[in-house]
TIRO-2110 file (N, C-alpha, C; in Angstrom, 1 decimal):
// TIRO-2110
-3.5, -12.5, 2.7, N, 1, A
-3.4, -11.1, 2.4, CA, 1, A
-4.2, -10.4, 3.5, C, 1, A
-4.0, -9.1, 4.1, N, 2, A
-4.3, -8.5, 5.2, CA, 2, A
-5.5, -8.1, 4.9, C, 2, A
-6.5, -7.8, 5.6, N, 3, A
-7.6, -6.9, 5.1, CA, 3, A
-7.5, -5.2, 5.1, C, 3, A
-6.6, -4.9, 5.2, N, 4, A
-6.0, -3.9, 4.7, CA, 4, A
-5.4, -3.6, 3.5, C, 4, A
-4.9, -4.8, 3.5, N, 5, A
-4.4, -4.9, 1.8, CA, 5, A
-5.4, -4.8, 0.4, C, 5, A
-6.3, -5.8, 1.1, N, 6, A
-7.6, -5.8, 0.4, CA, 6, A
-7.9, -4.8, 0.1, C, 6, A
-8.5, -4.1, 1.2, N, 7, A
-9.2, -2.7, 1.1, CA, 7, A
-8.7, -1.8, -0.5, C, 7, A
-7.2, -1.9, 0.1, N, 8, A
-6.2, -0.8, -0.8, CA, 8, A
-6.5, -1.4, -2.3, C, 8, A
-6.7, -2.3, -2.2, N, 9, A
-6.5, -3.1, -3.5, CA, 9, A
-7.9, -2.5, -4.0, C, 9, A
-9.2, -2.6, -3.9, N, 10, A
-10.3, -2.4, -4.2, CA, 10, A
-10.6, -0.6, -4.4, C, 10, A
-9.7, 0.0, -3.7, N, 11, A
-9.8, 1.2, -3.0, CA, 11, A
-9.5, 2.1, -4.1, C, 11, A
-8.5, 1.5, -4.5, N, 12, A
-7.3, 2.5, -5.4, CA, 12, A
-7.1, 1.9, -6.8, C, 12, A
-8.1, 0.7, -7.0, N, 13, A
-8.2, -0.1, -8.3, CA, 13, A
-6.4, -0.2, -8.8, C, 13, A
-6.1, -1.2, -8.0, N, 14, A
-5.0, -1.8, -7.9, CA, 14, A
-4.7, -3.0, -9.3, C, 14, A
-5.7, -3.4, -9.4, N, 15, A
-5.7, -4.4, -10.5, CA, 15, A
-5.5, -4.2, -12.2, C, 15, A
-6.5, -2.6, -12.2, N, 16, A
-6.7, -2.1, -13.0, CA, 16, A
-4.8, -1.2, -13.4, C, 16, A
-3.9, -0.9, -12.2, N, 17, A
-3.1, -0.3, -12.5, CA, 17, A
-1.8, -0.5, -12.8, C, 17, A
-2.1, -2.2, -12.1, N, 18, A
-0.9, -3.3, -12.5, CA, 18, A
0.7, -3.1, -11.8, C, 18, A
0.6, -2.1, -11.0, N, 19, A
1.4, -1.6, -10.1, CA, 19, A
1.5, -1.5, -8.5, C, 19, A
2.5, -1.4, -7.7, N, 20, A
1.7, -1.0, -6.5, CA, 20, A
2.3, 0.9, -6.4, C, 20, A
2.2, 0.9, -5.3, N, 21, A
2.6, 2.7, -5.2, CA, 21, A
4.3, 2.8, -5.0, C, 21, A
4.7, 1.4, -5.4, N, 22, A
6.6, 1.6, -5.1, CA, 22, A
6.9, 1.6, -6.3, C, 22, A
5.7, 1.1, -7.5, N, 23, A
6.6, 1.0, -9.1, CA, 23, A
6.7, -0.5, -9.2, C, 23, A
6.5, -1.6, -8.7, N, 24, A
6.7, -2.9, -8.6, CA, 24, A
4.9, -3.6, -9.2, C, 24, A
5.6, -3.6, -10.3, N, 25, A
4.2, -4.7, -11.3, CA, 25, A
4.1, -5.8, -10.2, C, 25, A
2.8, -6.4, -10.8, N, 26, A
2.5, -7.6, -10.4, CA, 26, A
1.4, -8.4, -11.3, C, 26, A
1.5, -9.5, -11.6, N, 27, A
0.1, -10.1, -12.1, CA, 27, A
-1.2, -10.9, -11.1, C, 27, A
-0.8, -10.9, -10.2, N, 28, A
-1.7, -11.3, -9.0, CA, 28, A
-1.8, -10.7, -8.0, C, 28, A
-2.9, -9.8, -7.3, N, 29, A
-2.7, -8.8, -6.6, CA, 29, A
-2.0, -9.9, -5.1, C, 29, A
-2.3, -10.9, -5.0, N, 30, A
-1.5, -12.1, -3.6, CA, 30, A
-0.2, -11.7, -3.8, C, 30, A
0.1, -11.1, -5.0, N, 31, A
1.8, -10.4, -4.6, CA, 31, A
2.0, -9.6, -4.3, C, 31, A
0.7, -8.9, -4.0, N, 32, A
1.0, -7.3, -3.0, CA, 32, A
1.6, -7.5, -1.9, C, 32, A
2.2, -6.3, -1.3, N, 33, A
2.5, -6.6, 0.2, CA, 33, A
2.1, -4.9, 0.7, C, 33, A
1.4, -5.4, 2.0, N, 34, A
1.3, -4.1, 2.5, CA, 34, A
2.2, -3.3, 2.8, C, 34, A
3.7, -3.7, 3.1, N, 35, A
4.3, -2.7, 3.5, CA, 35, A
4.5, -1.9, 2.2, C, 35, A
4.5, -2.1, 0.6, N, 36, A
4.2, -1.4, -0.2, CA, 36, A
3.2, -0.6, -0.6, C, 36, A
2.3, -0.3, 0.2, N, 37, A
1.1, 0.7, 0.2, CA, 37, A
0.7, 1.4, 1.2, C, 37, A
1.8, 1.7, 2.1, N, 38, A
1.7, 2.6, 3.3, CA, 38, A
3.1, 3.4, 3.3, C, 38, A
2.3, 4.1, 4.1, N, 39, A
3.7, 4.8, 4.1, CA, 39, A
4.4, 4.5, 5.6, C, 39, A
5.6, 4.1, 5.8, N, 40, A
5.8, 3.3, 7.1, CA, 40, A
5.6, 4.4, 8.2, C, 40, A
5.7, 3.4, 9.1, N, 41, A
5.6, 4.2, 10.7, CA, 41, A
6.9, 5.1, 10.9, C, 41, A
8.1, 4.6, 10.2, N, 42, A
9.4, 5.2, 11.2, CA, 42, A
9.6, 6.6, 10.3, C, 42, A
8.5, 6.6, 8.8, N, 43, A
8.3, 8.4, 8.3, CA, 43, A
7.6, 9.0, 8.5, C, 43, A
6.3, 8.5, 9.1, N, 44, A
5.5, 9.2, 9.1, CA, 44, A
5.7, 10.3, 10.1, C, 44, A
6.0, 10.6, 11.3, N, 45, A
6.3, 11.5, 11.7, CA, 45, A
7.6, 12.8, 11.5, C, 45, A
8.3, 12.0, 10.2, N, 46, A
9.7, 13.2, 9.5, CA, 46, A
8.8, 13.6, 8.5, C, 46, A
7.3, 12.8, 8.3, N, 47, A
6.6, 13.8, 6.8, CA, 47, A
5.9, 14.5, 7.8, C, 47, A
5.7, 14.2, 8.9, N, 48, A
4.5, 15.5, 9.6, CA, 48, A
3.2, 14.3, 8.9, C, 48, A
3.0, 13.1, 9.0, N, 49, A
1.9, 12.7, 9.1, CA, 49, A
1.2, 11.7, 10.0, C, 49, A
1.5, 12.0, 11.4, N, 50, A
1.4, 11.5, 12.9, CA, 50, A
2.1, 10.8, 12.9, C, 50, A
1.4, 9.7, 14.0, N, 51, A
2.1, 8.5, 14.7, CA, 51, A
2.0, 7.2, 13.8, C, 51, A
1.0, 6.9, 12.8, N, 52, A
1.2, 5.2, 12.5, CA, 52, A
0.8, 5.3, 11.1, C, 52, A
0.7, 4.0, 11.1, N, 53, A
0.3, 3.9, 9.2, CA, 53, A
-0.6, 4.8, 8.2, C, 53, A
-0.5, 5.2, 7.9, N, 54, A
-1.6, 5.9, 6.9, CA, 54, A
-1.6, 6.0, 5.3, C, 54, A
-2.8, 5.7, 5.0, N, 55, A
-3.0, 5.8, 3.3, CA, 55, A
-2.3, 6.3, 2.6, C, 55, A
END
């Protein structure tokens, strides 16, 4: 798992919410995937939220 992923996990009490931010349960957060808790690179700049990953 990334330490990014980590982070998010501890950050946003991920365990406690049993979801990630796409709607996709899980019972082991090792089934997160980060690209489920970002918002990708190729939107962020159609939302007006710069150049790269963000929270």
């Amino acid at each position: 798992m990334r330490a990014v992923t980590k982070e998010m996990v501890k950050e946003y009490e991920l365990k406690k919410l049993g979801y990630d931010f796409m709607g996709y349960t899980f019972k082991n957060v090792n089934e997160l995937s980060f690209h489920h808790l970002i918002v990708p690179r190729k939107d962020c700049k159609r939302k007006g939220l710069g150049d790269g990953y963000v929270k």
